[in-house]
CHARMM internal coordinates of N, CA and C (Angstrom, degrees):
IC EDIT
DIST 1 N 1 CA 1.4471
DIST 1 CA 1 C 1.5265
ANGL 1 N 1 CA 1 C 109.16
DIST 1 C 2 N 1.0618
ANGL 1 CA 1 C 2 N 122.48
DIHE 1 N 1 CA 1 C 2 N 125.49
DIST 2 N 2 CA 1.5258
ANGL 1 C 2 N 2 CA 136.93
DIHE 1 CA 1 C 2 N 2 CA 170.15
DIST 2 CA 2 C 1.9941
ANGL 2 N 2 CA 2 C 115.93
DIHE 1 C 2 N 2 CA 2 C -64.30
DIST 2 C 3 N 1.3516
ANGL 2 CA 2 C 3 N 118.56
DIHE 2 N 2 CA 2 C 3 N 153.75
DIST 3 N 3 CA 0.9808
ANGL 2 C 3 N 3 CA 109.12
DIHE 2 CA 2 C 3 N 3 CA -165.62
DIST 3 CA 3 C 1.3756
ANGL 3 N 3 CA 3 C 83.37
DIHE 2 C 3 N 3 CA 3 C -134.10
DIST 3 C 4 N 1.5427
ANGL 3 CA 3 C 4 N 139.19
DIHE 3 N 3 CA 3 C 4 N 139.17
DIST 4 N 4 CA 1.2391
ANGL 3 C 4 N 4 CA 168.78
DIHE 3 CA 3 C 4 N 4 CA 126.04
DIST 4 CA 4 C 1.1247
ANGL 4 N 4 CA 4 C 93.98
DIHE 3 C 4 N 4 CA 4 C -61.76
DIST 4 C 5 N 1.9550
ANGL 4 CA 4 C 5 N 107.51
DIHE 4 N 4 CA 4 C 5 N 124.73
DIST 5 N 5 CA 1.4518
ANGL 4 C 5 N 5 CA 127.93
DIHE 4 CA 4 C 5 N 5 CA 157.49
DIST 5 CA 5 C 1.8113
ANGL 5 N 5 CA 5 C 95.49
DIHE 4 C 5 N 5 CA 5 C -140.31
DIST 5 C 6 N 1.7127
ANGL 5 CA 5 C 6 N 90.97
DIHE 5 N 5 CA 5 C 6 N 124.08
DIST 6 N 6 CA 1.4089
ANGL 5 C 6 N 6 CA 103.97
DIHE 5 CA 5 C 6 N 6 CA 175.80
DIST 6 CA 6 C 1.2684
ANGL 6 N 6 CA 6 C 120.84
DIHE 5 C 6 N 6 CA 6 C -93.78
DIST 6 C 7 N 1.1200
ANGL 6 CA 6 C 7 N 158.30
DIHE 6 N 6 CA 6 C 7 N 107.79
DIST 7 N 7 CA 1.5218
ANGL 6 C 7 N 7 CA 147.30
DIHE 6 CA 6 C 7 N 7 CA -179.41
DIST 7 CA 7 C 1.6669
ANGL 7 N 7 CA 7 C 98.88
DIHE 6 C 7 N 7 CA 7 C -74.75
DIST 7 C 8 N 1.6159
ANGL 7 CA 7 C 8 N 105.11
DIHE 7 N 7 CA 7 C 8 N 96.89
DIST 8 N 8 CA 1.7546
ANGL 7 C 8 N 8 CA 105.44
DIHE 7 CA 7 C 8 N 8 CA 170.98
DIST 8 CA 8 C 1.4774
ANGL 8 N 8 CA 8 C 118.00
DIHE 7 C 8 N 8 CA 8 C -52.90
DIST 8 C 9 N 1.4303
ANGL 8 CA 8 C 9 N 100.16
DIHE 8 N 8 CA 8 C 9 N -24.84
DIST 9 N 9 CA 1.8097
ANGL 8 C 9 N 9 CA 102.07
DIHE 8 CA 8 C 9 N 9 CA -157.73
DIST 9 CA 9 C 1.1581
ANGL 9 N 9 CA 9 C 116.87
DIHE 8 C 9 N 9 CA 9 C -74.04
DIST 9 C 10 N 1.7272
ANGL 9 CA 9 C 10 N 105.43
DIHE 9 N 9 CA 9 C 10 N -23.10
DIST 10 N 10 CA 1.6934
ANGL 9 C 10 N 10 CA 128.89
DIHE 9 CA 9 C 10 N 10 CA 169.80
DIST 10 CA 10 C 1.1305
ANGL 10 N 10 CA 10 C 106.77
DIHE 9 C 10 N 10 CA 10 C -83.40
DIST 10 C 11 N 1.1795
ANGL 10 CA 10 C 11 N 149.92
DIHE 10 N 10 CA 10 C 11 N -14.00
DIST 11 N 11 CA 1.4677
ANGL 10 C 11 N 11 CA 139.50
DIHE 10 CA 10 C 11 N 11 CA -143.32
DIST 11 CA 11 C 1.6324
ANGL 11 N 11 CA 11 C 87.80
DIHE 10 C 11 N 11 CA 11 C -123.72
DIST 11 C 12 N 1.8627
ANGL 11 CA 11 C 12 N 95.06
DIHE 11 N 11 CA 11 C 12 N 123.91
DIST 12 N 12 CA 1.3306
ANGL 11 C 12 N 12 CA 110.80
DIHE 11 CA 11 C 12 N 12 CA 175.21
DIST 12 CA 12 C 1.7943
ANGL 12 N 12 CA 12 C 107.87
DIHE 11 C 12 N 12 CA 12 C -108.72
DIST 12 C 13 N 0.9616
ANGL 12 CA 12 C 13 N 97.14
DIHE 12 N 12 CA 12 C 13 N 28.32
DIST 13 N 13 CA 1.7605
ANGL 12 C 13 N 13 CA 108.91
DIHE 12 CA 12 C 13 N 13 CA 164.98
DIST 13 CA 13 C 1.5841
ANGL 13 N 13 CA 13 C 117.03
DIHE 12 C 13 N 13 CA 13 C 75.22
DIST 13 C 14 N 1.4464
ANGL 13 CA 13 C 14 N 114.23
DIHE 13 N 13 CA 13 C 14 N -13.13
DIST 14 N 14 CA 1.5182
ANGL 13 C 14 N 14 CA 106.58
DIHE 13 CA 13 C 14 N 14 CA -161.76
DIST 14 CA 14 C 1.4811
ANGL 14 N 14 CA 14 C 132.83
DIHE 13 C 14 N 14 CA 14 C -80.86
DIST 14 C 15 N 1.9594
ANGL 14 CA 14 C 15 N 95.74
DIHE 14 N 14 CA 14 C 15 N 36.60
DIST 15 N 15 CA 1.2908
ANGL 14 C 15 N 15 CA 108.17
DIHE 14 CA 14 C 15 N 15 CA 156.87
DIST 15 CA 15 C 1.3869
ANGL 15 N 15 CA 15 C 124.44
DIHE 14 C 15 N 15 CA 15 C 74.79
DIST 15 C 16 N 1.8688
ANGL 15 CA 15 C 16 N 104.43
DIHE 15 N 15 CA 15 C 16 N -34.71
DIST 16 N 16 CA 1.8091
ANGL 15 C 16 N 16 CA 92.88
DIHE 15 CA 15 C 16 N 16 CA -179.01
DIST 16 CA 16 C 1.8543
ANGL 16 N 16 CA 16 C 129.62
DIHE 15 C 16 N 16 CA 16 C -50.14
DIST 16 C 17 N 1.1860
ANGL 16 CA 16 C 17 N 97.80
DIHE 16 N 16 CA 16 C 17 N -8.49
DIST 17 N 17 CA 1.4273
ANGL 16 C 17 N 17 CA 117.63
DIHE 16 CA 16 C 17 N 17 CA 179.90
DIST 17 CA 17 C 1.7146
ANGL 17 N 17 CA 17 C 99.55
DIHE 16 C 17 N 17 CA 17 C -70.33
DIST 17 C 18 N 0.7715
ANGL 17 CA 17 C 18 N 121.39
DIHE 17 N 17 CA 17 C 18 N -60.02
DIST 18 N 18 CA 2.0179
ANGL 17 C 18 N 18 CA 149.90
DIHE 17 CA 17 C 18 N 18 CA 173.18
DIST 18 CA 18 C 1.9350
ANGL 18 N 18 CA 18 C 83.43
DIHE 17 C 18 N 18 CA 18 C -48.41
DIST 18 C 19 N 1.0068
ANGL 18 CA 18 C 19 N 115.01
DIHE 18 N 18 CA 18 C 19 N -69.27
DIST 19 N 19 CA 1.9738
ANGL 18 C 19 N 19 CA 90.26
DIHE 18 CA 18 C 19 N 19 CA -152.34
DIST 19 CA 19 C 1.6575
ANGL 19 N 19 CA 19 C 85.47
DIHE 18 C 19 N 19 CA 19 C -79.46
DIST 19 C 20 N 1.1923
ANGL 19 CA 19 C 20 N 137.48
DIHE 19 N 19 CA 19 C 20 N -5.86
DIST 20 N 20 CA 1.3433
ANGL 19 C 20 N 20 CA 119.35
DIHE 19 CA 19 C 20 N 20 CA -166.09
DIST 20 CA 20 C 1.7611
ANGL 20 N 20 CA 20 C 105.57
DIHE 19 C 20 N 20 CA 20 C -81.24
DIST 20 C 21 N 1.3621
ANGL 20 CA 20 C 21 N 109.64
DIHE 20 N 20 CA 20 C 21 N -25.67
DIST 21 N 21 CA 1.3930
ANGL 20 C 21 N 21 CA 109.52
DIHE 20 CA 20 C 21 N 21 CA -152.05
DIST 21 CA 21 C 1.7451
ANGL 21 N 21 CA 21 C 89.04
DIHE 20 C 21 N 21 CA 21 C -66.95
DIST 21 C 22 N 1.2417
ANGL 21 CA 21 C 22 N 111.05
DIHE 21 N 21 CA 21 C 22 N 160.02
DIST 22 N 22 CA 1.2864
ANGL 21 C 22 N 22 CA 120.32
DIHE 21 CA 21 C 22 N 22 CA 173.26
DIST 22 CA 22 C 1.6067
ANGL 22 N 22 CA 22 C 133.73
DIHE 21 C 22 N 22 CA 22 C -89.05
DIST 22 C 23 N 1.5244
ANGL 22 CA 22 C 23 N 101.43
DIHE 22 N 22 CA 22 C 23 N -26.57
DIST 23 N 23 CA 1.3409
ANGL 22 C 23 N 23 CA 145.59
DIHE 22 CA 22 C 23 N 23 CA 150.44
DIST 23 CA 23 C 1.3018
ANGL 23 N 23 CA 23 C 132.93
DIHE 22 C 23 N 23 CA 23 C -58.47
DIST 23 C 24 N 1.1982
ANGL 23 CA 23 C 24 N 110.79
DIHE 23 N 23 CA 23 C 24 N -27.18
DIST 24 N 24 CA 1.3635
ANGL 23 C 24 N 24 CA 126.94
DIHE 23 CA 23 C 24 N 24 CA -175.46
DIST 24 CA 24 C 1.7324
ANGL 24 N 24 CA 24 C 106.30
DIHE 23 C 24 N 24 CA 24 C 65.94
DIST 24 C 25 N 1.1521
ANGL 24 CA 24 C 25 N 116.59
DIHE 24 N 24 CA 24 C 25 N 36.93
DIST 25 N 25 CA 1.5780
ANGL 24 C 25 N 25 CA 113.01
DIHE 24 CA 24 C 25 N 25 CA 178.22
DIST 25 CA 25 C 1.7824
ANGL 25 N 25 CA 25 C 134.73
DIHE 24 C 25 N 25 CA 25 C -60.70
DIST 25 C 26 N 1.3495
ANGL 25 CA 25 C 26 N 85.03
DIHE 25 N 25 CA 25 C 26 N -47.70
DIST 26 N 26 CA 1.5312
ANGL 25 C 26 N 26 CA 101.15
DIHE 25 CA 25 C 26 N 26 CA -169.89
DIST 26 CA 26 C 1.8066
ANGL 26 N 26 CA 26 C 110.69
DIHE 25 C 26 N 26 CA 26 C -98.19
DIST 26 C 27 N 1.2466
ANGL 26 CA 26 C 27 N 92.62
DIHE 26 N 26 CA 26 C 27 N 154.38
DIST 27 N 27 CA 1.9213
ANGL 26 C 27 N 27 CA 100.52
DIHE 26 CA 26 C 27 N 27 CA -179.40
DIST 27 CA 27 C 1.1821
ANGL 27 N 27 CA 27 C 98.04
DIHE 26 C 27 N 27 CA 27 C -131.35
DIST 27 C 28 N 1.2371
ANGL 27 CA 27 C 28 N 111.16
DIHE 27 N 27 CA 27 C 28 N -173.88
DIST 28 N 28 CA 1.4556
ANGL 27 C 28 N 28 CA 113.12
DIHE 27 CA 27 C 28 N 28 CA 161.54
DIST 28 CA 28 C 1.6184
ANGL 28 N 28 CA 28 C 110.76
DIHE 27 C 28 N 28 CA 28 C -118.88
DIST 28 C 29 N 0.5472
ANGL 28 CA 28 C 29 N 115.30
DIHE 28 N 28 CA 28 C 29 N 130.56
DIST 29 N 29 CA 1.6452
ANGL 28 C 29 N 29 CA 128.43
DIHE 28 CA 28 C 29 N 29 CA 160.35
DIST 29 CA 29 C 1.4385
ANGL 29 N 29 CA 29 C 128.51
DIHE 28 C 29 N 29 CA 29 C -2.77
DIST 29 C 30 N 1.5389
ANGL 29 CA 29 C 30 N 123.85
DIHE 29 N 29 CA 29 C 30 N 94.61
DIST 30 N 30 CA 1.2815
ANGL 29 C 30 N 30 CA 114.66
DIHE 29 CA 29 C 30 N 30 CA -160.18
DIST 30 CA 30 C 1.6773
ANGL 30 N 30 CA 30 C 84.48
DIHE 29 C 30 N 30 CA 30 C -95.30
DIST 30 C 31 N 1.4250
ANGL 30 CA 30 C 31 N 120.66
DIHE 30 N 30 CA 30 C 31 N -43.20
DIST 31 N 31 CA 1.6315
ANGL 30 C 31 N 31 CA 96.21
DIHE 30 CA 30 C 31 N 31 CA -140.52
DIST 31 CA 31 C 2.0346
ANGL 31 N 31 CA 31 C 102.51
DIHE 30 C 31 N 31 CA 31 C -99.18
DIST 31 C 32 N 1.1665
ANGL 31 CA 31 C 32 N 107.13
DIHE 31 N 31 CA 31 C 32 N 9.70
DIST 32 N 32 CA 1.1615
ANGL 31 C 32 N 32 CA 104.20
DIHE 31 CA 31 C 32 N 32 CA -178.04
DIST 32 CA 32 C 1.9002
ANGL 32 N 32 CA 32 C 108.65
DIHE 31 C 32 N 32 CA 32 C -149.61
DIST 32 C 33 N 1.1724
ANGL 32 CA 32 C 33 N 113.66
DIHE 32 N 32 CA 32 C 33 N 167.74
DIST 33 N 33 CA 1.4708
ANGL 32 C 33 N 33 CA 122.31
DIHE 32 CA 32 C 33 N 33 CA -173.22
DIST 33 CA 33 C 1.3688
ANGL 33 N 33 CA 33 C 121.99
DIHE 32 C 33 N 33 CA 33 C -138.50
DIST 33 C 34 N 1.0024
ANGL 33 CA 33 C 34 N 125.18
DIHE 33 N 33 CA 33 C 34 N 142.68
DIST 34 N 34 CA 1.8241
ANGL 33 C 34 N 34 CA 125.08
DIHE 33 CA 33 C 34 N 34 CA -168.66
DIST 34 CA 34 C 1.4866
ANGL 34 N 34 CA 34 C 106.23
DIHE 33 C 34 N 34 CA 34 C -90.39
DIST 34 C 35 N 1.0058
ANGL 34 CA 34 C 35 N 135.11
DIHE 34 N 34 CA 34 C 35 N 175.86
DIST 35 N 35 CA 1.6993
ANGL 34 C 35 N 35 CA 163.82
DIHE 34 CA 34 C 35 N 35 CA -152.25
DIST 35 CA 35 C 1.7881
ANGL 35 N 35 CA 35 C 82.74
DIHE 34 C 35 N 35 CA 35 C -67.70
DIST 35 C 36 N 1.1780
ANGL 35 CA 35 C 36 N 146.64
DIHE 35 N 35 CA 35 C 36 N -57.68
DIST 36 N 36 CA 1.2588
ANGL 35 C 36 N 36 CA 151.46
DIHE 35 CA 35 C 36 N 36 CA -145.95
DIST 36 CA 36 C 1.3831
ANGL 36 N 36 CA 36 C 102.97
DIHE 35 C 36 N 36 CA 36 C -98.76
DIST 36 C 37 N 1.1640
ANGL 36 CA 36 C 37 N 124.96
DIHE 36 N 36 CA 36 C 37 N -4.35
DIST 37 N 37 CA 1.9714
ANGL 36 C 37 N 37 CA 135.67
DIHE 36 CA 36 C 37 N 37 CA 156.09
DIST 37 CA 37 C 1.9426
ANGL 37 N 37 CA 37 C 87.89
DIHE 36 C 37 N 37 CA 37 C 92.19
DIST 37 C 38 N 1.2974
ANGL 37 CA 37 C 38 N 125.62
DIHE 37 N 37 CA 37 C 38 N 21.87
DIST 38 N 38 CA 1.1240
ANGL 37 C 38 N 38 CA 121.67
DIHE 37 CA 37 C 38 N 38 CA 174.71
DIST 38 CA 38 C 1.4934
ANGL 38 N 38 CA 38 C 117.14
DIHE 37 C 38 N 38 CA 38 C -96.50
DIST 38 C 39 N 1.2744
ANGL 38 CA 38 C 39 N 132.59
DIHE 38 N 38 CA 38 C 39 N 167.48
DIST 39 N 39 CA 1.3392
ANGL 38 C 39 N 39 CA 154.48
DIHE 38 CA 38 C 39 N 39 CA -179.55
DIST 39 CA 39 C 1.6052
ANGL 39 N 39 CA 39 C 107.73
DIHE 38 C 39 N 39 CA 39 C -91.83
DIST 39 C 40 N 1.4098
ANGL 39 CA 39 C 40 N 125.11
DIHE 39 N 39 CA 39 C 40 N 69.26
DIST 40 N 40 CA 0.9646
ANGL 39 C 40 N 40 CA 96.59
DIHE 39 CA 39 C 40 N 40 CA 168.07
DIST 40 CA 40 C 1.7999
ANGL 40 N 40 CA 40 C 156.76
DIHE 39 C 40 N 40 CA 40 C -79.94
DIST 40 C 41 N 1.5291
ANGL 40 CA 40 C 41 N 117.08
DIHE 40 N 40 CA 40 C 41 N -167.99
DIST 41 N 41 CA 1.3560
ANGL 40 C 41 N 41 CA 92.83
DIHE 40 CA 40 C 41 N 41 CA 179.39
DIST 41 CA 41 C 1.5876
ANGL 41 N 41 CA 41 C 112.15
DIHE 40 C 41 N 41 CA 41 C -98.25
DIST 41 C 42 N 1.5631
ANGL 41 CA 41 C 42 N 88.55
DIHE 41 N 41 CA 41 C 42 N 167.77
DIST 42 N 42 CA 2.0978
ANGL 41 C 42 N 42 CA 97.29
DIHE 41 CA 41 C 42 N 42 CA -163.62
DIST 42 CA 42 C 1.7288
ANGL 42 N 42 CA 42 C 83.45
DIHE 41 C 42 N 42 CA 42 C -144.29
DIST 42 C 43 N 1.3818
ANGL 42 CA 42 C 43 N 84.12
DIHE 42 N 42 CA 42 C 43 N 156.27
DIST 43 N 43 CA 1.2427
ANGL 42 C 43 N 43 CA 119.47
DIHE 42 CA 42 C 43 N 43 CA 162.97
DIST 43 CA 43 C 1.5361
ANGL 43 N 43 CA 43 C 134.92
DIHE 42 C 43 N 43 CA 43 C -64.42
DIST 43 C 44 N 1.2917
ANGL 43 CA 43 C 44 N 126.59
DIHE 43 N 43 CA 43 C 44 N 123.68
DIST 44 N 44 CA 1.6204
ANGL 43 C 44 N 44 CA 96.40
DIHE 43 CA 43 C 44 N 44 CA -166.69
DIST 44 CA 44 C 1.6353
ANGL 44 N 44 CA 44 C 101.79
DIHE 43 C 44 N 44 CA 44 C -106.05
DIST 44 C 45 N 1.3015
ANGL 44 CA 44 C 45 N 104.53
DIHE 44 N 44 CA 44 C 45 N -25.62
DIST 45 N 45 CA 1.3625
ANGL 44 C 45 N 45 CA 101.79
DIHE 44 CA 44 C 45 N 45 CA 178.02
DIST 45 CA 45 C 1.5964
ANGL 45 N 45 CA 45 C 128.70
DIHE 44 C 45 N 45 CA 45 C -156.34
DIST 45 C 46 N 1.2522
ANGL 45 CA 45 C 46 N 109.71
DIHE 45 N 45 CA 45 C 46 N 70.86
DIST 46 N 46 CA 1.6562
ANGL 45 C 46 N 46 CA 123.01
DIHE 45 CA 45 C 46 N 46 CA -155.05
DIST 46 CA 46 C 1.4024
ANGL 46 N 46 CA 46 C 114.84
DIHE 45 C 46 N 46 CA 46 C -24.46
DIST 46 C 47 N 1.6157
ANGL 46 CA 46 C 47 N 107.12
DIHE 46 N 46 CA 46 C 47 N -56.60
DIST 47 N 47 CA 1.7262
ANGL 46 C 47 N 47 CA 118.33
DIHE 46 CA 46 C 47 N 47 CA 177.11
DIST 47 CA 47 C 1.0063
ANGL 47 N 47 CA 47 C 116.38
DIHE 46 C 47 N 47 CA 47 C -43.25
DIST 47 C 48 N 1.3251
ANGL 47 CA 47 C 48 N 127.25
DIHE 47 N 47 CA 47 C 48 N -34.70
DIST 48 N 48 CA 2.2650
ANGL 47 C 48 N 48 CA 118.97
DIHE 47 CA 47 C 48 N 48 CA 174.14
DIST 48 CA 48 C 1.2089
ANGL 48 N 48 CA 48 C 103.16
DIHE 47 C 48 N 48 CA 48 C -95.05
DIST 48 C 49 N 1.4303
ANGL 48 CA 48 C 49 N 137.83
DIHE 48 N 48 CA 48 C 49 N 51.02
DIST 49 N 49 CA 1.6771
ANGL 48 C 49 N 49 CA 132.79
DIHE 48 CA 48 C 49 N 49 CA 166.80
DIST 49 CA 49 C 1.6545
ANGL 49 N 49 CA 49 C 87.03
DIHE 48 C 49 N 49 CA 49 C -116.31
DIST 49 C 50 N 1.5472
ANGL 49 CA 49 C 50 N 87.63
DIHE 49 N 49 CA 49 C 50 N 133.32
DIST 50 N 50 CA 1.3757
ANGL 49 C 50 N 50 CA 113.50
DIHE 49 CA 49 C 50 N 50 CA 167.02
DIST 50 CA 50 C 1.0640
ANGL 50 N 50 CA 50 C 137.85
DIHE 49 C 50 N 50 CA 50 C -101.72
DIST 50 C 51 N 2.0216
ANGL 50 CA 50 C 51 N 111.34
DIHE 50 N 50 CA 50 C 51 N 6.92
DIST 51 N 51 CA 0.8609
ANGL 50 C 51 N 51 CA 134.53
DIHE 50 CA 50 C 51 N 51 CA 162.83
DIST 51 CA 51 C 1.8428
ANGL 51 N 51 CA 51 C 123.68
DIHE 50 C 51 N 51 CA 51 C 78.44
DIST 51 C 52 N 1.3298
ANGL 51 CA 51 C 52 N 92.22
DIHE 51 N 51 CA 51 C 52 N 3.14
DIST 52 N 52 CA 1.7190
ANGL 51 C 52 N 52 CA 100.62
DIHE 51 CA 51 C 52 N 52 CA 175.08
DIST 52 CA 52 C 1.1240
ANGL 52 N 52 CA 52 C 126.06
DIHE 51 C 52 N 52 CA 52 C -59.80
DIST 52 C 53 N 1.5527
ANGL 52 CA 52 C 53 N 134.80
DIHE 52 N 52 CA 52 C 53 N 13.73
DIST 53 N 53 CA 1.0476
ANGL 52 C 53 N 53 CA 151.03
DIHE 52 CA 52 C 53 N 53 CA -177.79
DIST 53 CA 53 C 1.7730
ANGL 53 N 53 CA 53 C 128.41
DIHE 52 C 53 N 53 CA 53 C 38.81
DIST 53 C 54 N 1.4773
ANGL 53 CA 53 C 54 N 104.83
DIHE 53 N 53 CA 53 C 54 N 16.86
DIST 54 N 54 CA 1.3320
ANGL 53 C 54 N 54 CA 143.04
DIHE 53 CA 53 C 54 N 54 CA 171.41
DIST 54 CA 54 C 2.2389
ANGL 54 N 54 CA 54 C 95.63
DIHE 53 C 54 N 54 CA 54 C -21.14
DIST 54 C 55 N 1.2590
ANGL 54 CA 54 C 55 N 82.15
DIHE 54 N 54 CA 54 C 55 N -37.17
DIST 55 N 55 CA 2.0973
ANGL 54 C 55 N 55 CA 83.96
DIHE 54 CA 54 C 55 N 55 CA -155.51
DIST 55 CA 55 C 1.3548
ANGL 55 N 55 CA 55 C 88.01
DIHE 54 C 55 N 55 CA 55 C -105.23
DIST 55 C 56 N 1.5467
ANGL 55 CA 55 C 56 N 141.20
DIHE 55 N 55 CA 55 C 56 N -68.64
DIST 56 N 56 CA 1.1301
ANGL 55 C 56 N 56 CA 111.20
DIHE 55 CA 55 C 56 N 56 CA 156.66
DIST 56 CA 56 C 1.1829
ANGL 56 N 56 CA 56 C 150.26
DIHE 55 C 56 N 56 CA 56 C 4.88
DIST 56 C 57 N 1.3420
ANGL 56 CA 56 C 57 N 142.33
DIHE 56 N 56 CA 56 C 57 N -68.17
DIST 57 N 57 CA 1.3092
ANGL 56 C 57 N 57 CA 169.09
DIHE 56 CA 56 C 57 N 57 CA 146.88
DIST 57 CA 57 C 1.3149
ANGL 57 N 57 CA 57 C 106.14
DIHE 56 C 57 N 57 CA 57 C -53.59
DIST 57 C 58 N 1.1156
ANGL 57 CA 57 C 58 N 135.97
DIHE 57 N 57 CA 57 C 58 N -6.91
DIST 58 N 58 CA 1.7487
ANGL 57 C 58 N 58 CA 128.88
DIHE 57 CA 57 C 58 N 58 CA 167.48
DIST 58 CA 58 C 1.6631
ANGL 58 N 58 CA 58 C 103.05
DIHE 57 C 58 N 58 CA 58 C -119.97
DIST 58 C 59 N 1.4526
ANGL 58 CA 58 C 59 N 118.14
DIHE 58 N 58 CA 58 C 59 N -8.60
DIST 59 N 59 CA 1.3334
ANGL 58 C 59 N 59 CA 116.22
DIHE 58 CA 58 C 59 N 59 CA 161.77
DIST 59 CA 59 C 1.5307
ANGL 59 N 59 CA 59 C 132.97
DIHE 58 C 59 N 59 CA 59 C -45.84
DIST 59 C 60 N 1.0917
ANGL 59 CA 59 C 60 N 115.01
DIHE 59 N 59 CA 59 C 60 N 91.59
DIST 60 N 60 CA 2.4296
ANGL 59 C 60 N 60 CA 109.24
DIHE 59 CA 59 C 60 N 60 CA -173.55
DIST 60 CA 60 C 1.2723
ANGL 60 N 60 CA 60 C 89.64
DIHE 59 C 60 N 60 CA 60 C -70.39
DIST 60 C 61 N 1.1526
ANGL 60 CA 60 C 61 N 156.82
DIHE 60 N 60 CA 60 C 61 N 27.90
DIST 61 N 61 CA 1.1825
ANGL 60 C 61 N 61 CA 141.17
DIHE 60 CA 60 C 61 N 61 CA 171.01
DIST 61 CA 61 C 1.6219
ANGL 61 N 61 CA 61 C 101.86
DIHE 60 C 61 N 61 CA 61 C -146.84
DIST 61 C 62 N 1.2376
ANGL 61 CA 61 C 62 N 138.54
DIHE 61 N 61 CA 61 C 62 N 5.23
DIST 62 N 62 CA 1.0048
ANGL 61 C 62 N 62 CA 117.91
DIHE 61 CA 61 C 62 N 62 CA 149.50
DIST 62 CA 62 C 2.2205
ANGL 62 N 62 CA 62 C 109.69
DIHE 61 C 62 N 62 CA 62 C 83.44
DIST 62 C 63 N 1.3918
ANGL 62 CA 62 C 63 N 88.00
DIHE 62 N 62 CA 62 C 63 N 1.32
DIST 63 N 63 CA 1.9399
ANGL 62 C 63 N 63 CA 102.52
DIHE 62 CA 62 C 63 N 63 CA -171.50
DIST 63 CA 63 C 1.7126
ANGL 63 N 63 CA 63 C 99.15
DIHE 62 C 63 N 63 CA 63 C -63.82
DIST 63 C 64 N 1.2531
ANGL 63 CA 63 C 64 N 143.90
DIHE 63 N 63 CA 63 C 64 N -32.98
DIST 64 N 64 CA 1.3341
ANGL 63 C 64 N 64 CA 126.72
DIHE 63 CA 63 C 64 N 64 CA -152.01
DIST 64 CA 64 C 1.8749
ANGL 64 N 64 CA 64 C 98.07
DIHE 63 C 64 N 64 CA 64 C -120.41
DIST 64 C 65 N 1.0556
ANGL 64 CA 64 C 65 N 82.55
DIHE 64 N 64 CA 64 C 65 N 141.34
DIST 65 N 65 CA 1.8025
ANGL 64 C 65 N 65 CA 105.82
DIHE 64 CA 64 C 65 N 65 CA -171.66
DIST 65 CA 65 C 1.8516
ANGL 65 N 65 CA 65 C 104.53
DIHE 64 C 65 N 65 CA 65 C -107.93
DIST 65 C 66 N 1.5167
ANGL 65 CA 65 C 66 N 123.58
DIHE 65 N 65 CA 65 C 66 N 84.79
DIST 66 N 66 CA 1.1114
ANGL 65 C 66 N 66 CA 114.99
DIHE 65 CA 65 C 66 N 66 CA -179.85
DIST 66 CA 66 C 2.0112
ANGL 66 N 66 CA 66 C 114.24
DIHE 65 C 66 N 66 CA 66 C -74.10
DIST 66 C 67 N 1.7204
ANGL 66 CA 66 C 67 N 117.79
DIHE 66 N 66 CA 66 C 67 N 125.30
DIST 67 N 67 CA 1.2067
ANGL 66 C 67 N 67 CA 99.81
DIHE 66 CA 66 C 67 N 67 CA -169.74
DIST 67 CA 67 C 1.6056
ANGL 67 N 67 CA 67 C 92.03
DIHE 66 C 67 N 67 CA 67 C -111.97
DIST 67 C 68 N 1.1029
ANGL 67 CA 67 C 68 N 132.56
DIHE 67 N 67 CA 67 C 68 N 162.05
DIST 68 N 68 CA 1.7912
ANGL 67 C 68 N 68 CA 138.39
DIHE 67 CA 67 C 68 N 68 CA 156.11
DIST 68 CA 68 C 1.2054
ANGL 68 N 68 CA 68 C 137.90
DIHE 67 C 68 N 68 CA 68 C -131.10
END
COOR INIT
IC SEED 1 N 1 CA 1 C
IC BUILD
């Protein structure tokens, strides 16, 4: 099982992480916001990541740490 780690504090919300996943895993953040007044992205459900690093690799900021 793959482990998704998001760095919120980096993450300026703009989702390309969200349409990349293949899974449809990740959202961004409705009910809360990081240090930068942004929405960041979260995880919706760790156990169905397959770890292809799909969101990773479309990250401009470099926020998600794919582990396996």
């Amino acid at each position: 099982m793959a482990k998704i780690t998001i760095n919120e504090g980096v993450c300026k919300g703009c989702g390309m992480c969200v349409n990349a996943c293949p899974k449809h895993l990740l959202a961004l953040a409705e009910d809360h916001i990081n240090a930068k007044g942004y929405h960041p992205a979260t995880m919706t459900d760790q156990s169905q990541c397959t770890g292809c690093t799909s969101c990773a690799i479309m990250c401009p900021d470099v926020a998600i740490t794919v582990e396996r």
